[in-house]
Backbone as CSV, one residue per row, in Angstrom:
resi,resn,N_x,N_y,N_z,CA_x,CA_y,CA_z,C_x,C_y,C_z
1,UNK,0.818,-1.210,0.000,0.000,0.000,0.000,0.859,1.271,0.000
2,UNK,1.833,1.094,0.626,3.049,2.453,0.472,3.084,3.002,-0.646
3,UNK,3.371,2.036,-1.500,3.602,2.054,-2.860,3.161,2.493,-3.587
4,UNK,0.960,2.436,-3.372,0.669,2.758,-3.978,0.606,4.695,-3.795
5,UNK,1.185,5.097,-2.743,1.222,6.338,-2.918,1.790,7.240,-3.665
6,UNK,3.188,6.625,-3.764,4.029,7.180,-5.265,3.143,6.624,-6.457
7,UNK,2.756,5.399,-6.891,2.259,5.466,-8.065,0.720,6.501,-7.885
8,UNK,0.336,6.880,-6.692,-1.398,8.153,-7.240,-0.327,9.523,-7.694
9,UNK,0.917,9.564,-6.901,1.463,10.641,-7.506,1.411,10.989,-8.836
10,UNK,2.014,9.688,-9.254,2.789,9.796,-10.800,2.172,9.816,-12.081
11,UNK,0.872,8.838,-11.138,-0.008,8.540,-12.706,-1.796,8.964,-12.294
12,UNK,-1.754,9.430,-11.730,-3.051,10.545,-10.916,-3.166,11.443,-10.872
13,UNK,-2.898,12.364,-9.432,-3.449,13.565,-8.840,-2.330,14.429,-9.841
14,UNK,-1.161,13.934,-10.593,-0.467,14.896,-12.251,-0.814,14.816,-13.212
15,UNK,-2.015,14.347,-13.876,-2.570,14.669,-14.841,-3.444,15.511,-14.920
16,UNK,-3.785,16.370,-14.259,-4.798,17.783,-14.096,-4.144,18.240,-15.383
17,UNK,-5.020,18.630,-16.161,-4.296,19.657,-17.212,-5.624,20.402,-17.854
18,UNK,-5.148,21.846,-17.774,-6.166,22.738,-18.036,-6.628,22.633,-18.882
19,UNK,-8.415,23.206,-19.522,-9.124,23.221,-20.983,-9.202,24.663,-20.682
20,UNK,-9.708,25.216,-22.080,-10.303,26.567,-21.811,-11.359,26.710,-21.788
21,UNK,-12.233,26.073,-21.333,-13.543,26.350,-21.408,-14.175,27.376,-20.090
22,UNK,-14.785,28.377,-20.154,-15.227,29.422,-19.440,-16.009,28.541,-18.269
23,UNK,-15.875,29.334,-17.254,-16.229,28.407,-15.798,-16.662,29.514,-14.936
24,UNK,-17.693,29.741,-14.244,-18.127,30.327,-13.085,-17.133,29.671,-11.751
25,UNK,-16.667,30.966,-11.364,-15.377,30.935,-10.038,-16.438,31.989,-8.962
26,UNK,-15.871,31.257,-7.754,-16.751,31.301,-6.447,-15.237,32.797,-6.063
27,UNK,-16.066,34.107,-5.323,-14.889,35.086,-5.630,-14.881,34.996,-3.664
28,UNK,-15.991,34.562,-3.156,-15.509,34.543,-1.911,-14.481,32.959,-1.473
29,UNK,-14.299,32.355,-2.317,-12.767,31.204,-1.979,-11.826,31.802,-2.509
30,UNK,-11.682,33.184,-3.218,-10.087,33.625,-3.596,-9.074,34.229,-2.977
31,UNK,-9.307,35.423,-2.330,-8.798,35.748,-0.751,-8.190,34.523,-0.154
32,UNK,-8.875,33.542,-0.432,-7.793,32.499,0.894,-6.778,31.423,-0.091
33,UNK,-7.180,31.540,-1.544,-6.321,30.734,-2.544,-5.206,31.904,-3.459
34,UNK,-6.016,33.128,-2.895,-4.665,33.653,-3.754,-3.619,33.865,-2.409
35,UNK,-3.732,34.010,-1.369,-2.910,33.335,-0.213,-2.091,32.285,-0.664
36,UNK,-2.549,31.152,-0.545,-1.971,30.097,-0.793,-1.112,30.026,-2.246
37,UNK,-1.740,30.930,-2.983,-1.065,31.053,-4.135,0.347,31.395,-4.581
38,UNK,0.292,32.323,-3.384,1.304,33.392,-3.440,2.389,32.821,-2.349
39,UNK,1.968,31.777,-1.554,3.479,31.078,-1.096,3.674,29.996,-1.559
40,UNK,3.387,29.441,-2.735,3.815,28.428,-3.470,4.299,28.896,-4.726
41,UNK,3.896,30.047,-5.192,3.876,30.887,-6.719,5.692,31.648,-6.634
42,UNK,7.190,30.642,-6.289,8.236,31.336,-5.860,8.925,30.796,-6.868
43,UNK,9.707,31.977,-6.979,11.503,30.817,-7.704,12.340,30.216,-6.237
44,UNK,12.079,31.155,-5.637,13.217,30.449,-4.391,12.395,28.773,-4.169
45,UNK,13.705,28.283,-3.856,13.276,26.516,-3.352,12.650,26.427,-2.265
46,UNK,11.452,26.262,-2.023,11.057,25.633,-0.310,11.041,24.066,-0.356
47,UNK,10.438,23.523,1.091,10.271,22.449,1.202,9.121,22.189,1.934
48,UNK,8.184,21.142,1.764,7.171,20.953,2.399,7.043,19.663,2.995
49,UNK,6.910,19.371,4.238,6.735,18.100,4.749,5.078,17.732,5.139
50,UNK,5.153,16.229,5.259,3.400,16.292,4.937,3.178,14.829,5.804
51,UNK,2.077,14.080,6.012,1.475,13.448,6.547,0.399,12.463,5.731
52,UNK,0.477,11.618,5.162,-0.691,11.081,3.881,-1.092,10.010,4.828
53,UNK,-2.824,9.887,3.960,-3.645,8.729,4.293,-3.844,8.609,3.317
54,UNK,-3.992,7.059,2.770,-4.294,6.783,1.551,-5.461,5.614,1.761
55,UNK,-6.572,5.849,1.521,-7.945,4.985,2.210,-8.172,4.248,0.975
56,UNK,-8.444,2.879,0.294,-9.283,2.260,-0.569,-10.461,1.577,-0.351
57,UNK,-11.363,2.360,-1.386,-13.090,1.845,-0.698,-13.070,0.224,-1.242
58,UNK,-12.054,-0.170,-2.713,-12.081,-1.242,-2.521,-11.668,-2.236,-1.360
59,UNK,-10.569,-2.479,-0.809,-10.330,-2.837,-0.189,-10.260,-2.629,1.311
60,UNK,-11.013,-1.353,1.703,-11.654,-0.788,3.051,-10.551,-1.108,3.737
61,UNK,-9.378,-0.199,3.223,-8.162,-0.166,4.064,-7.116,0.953,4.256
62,UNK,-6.853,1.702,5.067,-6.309,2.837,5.399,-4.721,2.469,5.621
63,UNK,-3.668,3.216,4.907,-2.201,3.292,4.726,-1.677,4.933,5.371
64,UNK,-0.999,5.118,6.073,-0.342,6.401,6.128,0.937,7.008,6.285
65,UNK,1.786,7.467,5.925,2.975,7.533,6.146,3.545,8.931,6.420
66,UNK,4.972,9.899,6.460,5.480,10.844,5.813,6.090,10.875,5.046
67,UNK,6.312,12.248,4.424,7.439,12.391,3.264,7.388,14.096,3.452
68,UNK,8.344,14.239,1.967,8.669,15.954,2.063,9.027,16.061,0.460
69,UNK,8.752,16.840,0.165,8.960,17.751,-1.288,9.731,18.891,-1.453
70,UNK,10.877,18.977,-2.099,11.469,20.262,-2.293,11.037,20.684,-3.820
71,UNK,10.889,22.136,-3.428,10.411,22.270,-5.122,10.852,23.771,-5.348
72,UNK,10.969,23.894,-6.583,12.026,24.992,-7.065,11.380,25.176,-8.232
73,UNK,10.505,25.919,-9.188,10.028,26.136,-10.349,9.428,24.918,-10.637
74,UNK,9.834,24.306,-11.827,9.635,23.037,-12.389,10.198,21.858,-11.645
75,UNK,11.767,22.206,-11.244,12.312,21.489,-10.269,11.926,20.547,-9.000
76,UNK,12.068,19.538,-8.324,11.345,19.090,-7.433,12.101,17.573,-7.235
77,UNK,12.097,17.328,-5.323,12.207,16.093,-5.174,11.588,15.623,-4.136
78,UNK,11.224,14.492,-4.348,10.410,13.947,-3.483,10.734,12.770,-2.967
79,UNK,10.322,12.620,-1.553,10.978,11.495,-0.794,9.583,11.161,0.380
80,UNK,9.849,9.639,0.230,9.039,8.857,1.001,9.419,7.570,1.558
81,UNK,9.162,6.811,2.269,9.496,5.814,2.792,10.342,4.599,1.803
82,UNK,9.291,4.916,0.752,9.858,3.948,0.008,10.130,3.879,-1.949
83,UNK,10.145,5.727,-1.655,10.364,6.009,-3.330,10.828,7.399,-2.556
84,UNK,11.921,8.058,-3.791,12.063,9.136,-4.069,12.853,9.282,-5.426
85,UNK,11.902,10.605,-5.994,11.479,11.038,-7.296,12.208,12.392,-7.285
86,UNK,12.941,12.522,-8.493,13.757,13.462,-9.151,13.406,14.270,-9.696
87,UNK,13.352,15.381,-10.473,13.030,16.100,-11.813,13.457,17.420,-11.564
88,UNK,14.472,17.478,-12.639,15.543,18.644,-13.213,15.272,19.692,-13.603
89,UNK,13.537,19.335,-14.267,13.466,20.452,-15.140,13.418,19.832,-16.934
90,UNK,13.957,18.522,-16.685,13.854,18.047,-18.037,13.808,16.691,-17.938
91,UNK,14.583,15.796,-16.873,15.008,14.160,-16.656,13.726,14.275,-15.492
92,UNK,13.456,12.870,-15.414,12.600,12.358,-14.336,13.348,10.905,-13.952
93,UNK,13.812,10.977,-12.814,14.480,10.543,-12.299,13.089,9.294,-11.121
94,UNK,12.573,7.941,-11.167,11.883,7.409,-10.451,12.432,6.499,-9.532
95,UNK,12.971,6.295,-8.576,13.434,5.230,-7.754,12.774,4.609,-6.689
96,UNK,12.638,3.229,-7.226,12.094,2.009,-6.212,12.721,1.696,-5.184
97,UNK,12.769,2.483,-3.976,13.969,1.825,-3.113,14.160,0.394,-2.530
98,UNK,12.927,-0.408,-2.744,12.625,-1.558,-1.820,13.063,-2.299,-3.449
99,UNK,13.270,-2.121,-4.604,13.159,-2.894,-5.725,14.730,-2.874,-6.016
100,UNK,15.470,-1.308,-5.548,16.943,-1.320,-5.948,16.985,-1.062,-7.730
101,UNK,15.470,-0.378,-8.164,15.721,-0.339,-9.568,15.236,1.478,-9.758
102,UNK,15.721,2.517,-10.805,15.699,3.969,-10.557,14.940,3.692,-12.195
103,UNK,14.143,4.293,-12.684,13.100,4.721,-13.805,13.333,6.116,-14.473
104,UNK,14.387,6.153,-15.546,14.290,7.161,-16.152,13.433,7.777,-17.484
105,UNK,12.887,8.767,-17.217,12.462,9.399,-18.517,12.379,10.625,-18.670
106,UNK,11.908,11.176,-19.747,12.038,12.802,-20.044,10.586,12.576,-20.388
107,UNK,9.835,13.754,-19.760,8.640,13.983,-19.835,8.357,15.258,-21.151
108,UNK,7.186,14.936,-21.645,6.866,15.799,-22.669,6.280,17.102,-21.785
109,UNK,5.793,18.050,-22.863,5.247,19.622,-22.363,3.957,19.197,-21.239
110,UNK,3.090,18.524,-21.802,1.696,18.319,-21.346,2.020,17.051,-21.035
111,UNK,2.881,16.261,-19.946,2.495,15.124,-19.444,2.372,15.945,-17.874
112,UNK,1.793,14.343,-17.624,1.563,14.190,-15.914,2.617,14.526,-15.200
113,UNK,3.786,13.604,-15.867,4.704,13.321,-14.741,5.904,14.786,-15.052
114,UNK,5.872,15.810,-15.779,6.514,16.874,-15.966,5.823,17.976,-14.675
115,UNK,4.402,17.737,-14.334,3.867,18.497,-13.172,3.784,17.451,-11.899
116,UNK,4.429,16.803,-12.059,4.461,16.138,-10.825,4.672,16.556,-9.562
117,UNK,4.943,17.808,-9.240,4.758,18.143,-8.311,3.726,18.935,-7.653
118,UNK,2.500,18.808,-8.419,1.055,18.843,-8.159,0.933,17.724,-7.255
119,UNK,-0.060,18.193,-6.399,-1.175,19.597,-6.171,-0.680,20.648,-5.861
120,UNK,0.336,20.367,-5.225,1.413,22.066,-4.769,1.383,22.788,-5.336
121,UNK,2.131,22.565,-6.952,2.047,23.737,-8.166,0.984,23.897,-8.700
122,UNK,0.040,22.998,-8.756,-1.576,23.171,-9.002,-1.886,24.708,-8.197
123,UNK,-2.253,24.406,-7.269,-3.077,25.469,-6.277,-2.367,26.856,-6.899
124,UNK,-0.916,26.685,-6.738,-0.429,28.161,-7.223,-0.714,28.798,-8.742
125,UNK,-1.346,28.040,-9.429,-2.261,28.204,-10.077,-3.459,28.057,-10.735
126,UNK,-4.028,28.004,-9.779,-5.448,27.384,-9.560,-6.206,28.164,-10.450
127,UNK,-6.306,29.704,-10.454,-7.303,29.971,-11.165,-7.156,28.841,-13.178
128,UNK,-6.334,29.020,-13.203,-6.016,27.952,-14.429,-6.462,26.174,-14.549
129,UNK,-6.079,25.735,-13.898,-6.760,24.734,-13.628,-8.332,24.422,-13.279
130,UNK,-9.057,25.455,-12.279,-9.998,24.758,-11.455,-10.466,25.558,-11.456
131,UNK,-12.340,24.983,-11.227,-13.038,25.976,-10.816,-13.103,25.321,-8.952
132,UNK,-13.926,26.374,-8.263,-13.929,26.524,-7.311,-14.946,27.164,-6.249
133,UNK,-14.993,26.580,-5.171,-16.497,27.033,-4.631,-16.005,27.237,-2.465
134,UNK,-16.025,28.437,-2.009,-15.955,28.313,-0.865,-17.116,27.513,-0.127
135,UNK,-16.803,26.446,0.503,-17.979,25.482,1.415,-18.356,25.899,2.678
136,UNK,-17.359,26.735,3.982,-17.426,26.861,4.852,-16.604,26.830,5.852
137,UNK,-16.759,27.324,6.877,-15.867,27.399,7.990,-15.984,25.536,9.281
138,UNK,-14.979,25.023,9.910,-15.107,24.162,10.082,-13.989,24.210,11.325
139,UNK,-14.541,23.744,12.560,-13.549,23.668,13.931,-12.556,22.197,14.093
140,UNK,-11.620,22.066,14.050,-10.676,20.945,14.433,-9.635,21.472,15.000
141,UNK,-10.053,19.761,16.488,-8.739,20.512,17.517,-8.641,22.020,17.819
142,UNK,-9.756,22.695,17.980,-9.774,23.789,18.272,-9.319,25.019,17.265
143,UNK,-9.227,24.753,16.042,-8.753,25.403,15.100,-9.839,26.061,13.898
144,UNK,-9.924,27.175,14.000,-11.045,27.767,12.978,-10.402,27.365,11.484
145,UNK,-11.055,26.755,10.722,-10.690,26.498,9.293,-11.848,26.713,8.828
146,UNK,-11.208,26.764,7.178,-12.046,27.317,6.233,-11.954,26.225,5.044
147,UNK,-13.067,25.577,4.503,-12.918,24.204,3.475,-12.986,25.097,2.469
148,UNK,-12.325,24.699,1.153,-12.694,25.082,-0.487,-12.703,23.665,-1.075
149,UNK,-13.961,23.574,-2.177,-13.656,22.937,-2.908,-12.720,22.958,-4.253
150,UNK,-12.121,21.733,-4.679,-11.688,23.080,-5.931,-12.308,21.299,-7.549
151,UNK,-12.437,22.363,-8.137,-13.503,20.804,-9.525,-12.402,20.682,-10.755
152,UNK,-11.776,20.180,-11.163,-11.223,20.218,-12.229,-11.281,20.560,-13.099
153,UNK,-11.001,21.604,-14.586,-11.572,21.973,-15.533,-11.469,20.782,-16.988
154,UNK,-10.805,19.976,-16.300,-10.329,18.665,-17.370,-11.049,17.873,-16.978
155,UNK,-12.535,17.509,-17.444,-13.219,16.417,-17.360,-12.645,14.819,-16.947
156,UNK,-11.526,14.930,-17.443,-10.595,13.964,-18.076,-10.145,13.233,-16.669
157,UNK,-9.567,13.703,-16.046,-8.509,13.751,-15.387,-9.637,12.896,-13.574
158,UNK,-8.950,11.574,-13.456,-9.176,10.956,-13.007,-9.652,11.424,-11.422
159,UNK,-9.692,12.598,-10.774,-10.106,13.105,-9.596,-11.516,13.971,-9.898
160,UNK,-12.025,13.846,-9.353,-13.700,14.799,-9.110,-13.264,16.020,-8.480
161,UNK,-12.669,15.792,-7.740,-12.860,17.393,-6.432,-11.237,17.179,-5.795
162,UNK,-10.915,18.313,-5.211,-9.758,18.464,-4.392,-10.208,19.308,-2.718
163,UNK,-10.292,18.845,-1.905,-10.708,19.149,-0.921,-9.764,20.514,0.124
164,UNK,-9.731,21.550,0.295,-8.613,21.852,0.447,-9.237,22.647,2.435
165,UNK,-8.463,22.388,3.174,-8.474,22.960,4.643,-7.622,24.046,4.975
166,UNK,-7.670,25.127,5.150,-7.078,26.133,5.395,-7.039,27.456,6.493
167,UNK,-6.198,27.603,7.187,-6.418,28.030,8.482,-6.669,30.074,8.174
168,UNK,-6.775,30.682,9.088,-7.611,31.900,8.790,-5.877,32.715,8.661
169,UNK,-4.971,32.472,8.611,-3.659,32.663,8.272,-3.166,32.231,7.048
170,UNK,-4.057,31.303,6.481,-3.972,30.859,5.129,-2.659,30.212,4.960
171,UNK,-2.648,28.991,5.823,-1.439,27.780,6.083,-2.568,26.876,5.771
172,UNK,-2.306,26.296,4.833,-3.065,24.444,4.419,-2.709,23.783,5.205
173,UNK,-3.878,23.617,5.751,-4.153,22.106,6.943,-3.977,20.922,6.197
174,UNK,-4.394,20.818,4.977,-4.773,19.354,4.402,-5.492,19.433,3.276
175,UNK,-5.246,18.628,2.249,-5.498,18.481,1.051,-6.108,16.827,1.235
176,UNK,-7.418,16.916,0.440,-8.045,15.665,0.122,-8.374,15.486,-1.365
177,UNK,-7.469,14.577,-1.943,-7.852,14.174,-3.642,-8.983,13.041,-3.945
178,UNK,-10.316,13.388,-4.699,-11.021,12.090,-4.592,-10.863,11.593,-5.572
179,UNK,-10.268,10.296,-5.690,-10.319,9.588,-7.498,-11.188,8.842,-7.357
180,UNK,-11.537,9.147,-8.409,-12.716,8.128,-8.999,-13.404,6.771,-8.903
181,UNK,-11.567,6.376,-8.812,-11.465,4.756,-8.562,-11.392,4.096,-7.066
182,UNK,-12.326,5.258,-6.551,-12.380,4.621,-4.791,-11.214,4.964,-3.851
183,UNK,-10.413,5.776,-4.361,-8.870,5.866,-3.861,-9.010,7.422,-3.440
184,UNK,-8.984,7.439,-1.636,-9.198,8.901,-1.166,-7.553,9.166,-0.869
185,UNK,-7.221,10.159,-1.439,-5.523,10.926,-0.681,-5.675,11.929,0.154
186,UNK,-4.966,12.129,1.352,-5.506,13.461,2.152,-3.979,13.355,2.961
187,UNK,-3.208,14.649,2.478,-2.411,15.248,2.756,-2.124,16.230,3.960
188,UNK,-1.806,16.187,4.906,-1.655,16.724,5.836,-0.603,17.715,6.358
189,UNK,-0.461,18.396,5.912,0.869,19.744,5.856,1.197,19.635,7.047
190,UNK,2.513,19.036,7.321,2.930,19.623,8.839,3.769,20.828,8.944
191,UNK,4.724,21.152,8.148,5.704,21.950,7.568,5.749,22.681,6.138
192,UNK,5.644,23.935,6.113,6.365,24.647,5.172,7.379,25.586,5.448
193,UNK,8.398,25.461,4.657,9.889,25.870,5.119,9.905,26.597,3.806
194,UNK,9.850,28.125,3.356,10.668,28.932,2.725,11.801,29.651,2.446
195,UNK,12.188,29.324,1.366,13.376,29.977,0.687,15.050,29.136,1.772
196,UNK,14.652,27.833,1.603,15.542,26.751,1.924,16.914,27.468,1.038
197,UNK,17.964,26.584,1.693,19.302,26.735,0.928,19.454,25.444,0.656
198,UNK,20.174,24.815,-0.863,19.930,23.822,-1.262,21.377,23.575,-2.467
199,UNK,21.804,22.605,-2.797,22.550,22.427,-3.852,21.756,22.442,-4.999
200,UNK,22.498,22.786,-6.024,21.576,22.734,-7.203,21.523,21.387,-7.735
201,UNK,22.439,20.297,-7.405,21.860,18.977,-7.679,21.227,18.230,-6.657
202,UNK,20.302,18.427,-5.880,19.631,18.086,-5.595,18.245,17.615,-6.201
203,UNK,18.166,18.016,-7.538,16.715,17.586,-8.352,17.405,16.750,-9.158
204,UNK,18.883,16.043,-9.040,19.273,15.139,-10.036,19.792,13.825,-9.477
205,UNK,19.637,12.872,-10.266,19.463,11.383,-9.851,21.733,11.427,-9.301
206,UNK,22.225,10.444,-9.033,23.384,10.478,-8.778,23.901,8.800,-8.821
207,UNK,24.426,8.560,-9.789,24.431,7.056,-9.980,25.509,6.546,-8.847
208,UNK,26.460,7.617,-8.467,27.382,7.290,-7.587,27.337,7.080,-6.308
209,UNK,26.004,7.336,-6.103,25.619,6.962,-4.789,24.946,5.928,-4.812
210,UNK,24.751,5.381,-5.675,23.568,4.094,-5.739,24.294,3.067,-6.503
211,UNK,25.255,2.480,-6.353,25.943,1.582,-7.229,25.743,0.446,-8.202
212,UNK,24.842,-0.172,-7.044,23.959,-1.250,-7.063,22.481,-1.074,-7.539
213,UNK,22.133,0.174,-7.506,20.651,0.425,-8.183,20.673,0.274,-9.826
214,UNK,19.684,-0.600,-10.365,19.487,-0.716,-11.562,18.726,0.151,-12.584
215,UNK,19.435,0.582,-13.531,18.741,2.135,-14.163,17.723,1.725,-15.492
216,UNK,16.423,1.711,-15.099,15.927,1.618,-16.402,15.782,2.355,-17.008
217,UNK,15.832,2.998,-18.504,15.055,4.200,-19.106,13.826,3.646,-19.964
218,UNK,12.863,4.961,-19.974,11.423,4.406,-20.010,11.440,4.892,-21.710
């Protein structure tokens, strides 16, 4: 089940890809998304650490783990228990750590796995992607939050809704992705860290550290 969290990454909640078709936008959820917009919308690198549940209605079974994302423009890496994912800006770098095998490819303009670091870079531009509807204010653990929905403008694209929790400081509590296929994701922000200091290879795979890892290209 770990597992399957890198693969909703890779081949899921990154295929959002915008249409142009004209959409009625909810103007009282923007105030709290152009917030959110505007600390994800950086060139400087941050990092975000997070908290996932990954629930299947098929199999009525709940998985959860951590991980963390550094992301830099297009740039981005991601690390989890049992995958961490590369991308330069041009290489996509995939590694199985429990398999000892790394997945290379170069992603086209309009693939999934070139925005793979959606929903993050999603939201920061949300008005592009999504339409959107403020739902309401909501108490946890003593905490005033505010829900948005946000709907996809790509029919296509295997999620219905993105659930988003957000505190009256406009720090994301938690992100909930619903796919289609019975598979709920709900992200739990514990950390955002801005304008990190970082090597610049850090978004690149390093064969010299992995000797023994087997390199496929896709």
């Amino acid at each position: 089940m770990k597992v399957l969290f890198s693969m909703l990454f890779l081949f899921g909640a990154l295929t959002l890809i915008a249409q142009d078709a004209i959409v009625i936008q909810d103007k009282k959820a923007e105030p709290y998304l152009n917030k959110i917009s505007e600390k994800l919308r950086t060139d400087s690198p941050y990092q975000i650490e997070f908290r996932y549940e990954i629930y299947s209605l098929m199999e009525d079974a709940t998985v959860s783990d951590y991980g963390r994302i550094i992301i830099q423009g297009e740039k981005y890496k991601l690390k989890t228990e049992d995958t961490e994912v590369y991308f330069n800006g041009k290489t996509l770098w995939s590694y199985n750590i429990i398999n000892e095998e790394v997945y290379q490819s170069e992603p086209t303009e309009n693939s999934g796995d070139k925005i793979f670091s959606d929903p993050f870079r999603l939201l920061a531009n949300y008005k592009e992607f999504f339409k959107y509807k403020l739902i309401g204010e909501k108490n946890i653990d003593a905490n005033k939050l505010f829900e948005i929905e946000l709907y996809p403008k790509d029919l296509e694209t295997p999620y219905s809704v993105i659930k988003i929790l957000t505190s009256s400081d406009n720090d994301i509590y938690s992100l909930n992705i619903k796919q289609k296929n019975g598979i709920d994701l709900t992200i739990f922000i514990t950390d955002l860290i801005q304008n990190i200091t970082i090597p610049p290879t850090v978004f690149s795979w390093d064969a010299k550290l992995h000797p023994n890892v087997l390199l496929i290209e896709m």
